[in-house]
N, C-alpha and C positions, 0 to 999 in steps of 0.2 A: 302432143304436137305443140311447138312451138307459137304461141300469140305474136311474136316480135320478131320478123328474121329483118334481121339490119347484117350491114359485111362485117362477116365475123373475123374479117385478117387482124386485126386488134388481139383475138385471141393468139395469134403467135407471137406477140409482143410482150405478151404477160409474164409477170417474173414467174405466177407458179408455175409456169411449162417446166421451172427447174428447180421445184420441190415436189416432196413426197405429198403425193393429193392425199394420205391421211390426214393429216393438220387440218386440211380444210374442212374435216368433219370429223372433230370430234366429238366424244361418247355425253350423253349427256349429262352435265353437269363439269364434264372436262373442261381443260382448257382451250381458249383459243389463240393464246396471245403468239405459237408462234404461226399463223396463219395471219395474225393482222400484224404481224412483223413488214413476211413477206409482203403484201400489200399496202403497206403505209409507205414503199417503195417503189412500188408500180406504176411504170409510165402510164398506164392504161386501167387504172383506176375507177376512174369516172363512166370508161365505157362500160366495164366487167358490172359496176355496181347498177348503170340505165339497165344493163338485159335483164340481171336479176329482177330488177321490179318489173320490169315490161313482162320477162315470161314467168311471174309470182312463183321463182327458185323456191321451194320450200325445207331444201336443208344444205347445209353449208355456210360457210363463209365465203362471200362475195363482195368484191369493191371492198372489201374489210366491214362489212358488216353482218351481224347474225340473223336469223329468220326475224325475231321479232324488232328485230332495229331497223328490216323492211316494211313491215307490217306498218308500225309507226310513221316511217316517213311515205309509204303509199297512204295512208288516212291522213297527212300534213303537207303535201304536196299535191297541187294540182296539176294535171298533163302539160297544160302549157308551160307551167313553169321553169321545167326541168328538172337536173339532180344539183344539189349543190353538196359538195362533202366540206366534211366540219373536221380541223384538226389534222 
């Protein structure tokens, strides 16, 4: 069950709606570079990467980041402060 329901119409904005959701999970130790492709494009970015850490995503790529690049920024971010993306 979802921790976070914020309006997910953001989701039909996202560029992945128009790639293959393999990319965004691949095998481990694969690559990811062409999922953080897709998303280093995405108008909705910012939002895809807030739910992943609000609902602690544990596999995939989101907001163009990997599990443990949430992990990080949920122990470096406090609630108030928001997300900030880098790069």
């Amino acid at each position: 069950m979802a921790i976070f329901q914020q309006g997910l119409t953001w989701q039909g904005l996202a560029r992945c709606v128009e790639a293959d959701p393999e990319i965004f999970f691949p095998e481990r130790g694969g690559s990811s570079k062409a999922a953080r492709a897709v998303c280093s494009e995405c108008p909705v970015r910012q939002e895809c990467l807030r739910y992943a850490l609000a609902n602690r995503e544990q596999f995939g790529i989101w907001g163009g980041t990997s599990e443990r690049e949430r992990r990080r920024l949920r122990r470096t971010q406090s609630p108030s402060r928001g997300v900030t993306l880098v790069g």
